[in-house]
N, C-alpha and C positions, 0 to 999 in steps of 0.2 A: 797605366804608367806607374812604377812603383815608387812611393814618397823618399826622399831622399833624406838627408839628418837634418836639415835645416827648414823641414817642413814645419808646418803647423797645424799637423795630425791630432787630434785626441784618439785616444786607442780605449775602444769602450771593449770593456773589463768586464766580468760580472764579481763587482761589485758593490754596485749601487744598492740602496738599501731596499727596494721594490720595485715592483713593476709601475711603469707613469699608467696611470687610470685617465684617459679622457672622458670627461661624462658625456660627450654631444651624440647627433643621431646618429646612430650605426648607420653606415650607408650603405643602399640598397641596389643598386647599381651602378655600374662602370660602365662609360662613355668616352672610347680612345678616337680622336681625328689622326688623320696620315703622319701630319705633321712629327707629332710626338712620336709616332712609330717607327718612321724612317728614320728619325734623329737616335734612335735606342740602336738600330739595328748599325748605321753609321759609327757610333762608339765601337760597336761590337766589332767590328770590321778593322778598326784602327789601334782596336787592343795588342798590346805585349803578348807576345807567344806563351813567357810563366803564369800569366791571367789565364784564371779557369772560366771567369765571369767578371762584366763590369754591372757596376750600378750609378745609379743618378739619379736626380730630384724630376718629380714629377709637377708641373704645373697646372691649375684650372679653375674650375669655375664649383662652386654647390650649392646645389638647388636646396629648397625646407621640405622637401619629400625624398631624402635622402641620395638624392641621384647626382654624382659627379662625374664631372667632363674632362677630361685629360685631353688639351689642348698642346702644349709644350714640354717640353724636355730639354735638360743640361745633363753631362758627363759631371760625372764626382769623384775626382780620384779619392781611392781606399788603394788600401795592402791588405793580403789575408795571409795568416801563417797558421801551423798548427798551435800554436800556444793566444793570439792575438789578432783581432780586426781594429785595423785604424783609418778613420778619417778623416781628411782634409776640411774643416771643419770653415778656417777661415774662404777658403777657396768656396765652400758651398755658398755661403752667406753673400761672397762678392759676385758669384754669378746672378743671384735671387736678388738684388741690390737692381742689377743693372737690367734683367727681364722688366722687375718690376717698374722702374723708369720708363719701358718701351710698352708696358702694358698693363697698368696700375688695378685690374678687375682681375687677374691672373696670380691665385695665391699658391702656397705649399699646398697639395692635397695628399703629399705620399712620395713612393719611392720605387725603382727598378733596377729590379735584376735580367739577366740573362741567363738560362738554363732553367733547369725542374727542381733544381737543389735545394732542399729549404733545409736549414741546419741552426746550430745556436746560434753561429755568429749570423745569421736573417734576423733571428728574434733579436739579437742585440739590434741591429742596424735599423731593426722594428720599432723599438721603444726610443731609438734616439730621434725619428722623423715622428714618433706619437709627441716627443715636448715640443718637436716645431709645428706642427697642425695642431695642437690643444687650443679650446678645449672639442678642437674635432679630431675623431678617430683618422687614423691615416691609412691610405691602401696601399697594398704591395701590387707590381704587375709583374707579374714571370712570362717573360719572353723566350720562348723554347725556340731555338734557330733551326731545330730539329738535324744538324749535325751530328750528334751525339747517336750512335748508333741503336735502334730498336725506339727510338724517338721520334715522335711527329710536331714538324712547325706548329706554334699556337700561341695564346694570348692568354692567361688565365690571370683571378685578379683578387685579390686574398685580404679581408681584412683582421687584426691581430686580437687574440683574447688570453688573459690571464691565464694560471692552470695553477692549482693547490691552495691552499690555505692560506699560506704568506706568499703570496706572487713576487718570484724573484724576474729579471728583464731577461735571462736566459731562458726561462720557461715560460712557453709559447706557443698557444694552437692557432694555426693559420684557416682561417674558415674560410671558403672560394664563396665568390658571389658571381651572379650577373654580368658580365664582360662584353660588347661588342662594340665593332669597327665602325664608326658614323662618318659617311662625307654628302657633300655639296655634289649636284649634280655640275657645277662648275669643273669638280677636282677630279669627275668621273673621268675626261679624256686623259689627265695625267698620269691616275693610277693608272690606267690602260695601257700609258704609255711603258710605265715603269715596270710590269708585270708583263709585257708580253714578251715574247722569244727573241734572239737575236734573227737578225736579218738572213745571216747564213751561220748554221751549226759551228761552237768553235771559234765563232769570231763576235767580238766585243760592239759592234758595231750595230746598233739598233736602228728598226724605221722609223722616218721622220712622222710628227705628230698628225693624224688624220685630219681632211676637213669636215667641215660639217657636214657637206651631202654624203661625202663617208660614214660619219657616224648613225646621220639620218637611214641610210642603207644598213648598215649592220643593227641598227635597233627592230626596222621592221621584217630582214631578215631574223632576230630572236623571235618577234612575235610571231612568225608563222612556222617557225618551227616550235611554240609553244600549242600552238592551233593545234598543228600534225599531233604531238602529242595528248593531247586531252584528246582528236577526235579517234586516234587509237584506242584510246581506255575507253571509251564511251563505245564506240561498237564490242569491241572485247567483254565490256560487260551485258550488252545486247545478247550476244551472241552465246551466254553462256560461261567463258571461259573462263572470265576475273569475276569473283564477288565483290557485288558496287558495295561503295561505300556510303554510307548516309552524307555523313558533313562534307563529301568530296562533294555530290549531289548537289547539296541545299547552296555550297559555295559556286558553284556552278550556273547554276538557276540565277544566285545575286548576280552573278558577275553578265550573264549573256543575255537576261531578261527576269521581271517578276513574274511571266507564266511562260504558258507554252505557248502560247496564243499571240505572242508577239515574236517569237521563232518562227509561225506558220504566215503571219503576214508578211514576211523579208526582211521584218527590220534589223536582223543579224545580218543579212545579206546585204543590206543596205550601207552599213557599217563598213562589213566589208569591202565592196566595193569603193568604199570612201579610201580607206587605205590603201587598197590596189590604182587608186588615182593618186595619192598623194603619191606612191611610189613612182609610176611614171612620169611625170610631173618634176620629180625629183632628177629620175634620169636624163630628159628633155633638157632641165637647166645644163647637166652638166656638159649633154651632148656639144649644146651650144656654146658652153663656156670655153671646152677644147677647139670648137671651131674658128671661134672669135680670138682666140690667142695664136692660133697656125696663121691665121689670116692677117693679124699684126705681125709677126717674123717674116713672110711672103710680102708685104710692104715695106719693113725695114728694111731687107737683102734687098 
């Protein structure tokens, strides 16, 4: 949304007389929940057609071994032109006002853009979120919506470092670190939900959220099609055809038994077997569940 004349924009300039130096721990990795990433992608969605990219304040939490959690996110209206970037400066402050009321362990960690584009005005927009995180370093996240053609969807997650002799706020190496997606096996059926196909090609209309013996079913369906997988590789390399790997092996061995000798008593098989009961077992409930509800309509009518 582009700032109108009676905004309360500051339009970072380069002319400030250096780059803000944060002294705190560089951090070492990036920890994004759903939350914040839907919320990024949602702005981007609701942007102005003359918006090339939106950005916003990143919310969370930092560890003392360098590790930060991007929990939440707000929209920050900015304007960019060729001559000038400006930001709504009061607007940021009053959204961070009222996060922080609703969740007072949830500080500034940084900032977001959408696209690959990292240009001066990023560095500006860099060193304006380094005096709100001081004296901690603040991250960038570029959200690539992979729209932009010869592009792939992604996450990447940058934090800012000086460049030359007298570090001016326009100049600015964006170094990437460490970046990945963390959820709750709670949030697993949502994202599930939010990620899967529509119902019929073409139409907006998604399926409704799985049950649990649903889920229970597509989980142990994944493991035995991870089974079928490994026991391919594993004959394949029997047979000659793939050269085994060592650490596939040794990872192998951990996971199905500490020798071989408890592969040759069944206790793999044992195992198995347990999960081939838990699966029907699982079916059984459900059998019954559909029977037990046709049988209350057949009493109702």
């Amino acid at each position: 949304m582009p700032l109108g004349p009676p905004s309360s924009a500051i339009y970072l300039q380069n002319v400030a007389p250096g780059f803000t130096s944060t002294p705190g721990r560089t951090p070492t990795s990036v920890t994004v929940h759903p939350v914040a990433l839907f919320s990024i992608l949602d702005h981007y969605l609701r942007r102005n057609d003359a918006q090339d990219r939106v950005i916003g304040t990143l919310l969370g939490t930092r560890s003392e071994n360098g590790e930060v959690e991007v929990r939440s996110a707000f929209a920050v209206l900015h304007s960019e032109t060729a001559e000038q970037v400006a930001v709504d400066m009061e607007y940021h402050r009053t959204m961070y006002e009222l996060h922080h009321k609703v969740n007072p362990k949830e500080v500034i960690v940084g900032w977001y853009s959408t696209g690959s584009n990292l240009n001066t005005y990023s560095a500006l927009i860099q060193n304006f979120y380094s005096q709100e995180t001081a004296p901690h370093q603040a991250i960038h996240l570029a959200v690539n919506t992979g729209i932009e053609k010869g592009q792939q969807a992604g996450v990447k997650a940058f934090v800012g470092s000086p460049v030359g002799v007298n570090p001016k706020p326009e100049n600015c190496v964006f170094v990437p670190i460490p970046c990945e997606l963390r959820f709750s096996d709670a949030e697993r059926s949502g994202l599930d939900l939010l990620t899967s196909s529509p119902a019929t090609p073409g139409s907006a209309t998604f399926t409704n959220p799985a049950s649990d013996l649903e889920l229970l079913e597509r989980s142990l369906q994944q493991v035995s099609d991870m089974l079928d997988r490994v026991l391919a590789y594993v004959q394949s390399v029997l047979s000659g055809e793939v050269k085994g790997d060592a650490a596939v092996g040794r990872y192998l061995m951990d996971a199905l038994g500490p020798s071989t000798e408890d592969l040759e008593r069944g206790e793999f098989n044992s195992h198995l077997q347990d999960t081939l009961m838990v699966s029907y077992l699982a079916n059984l409930v459900r059998s019954q569940a559909e029977v037990s509800s046709r049988l209350a309509l057949v009493k109702a009518s």
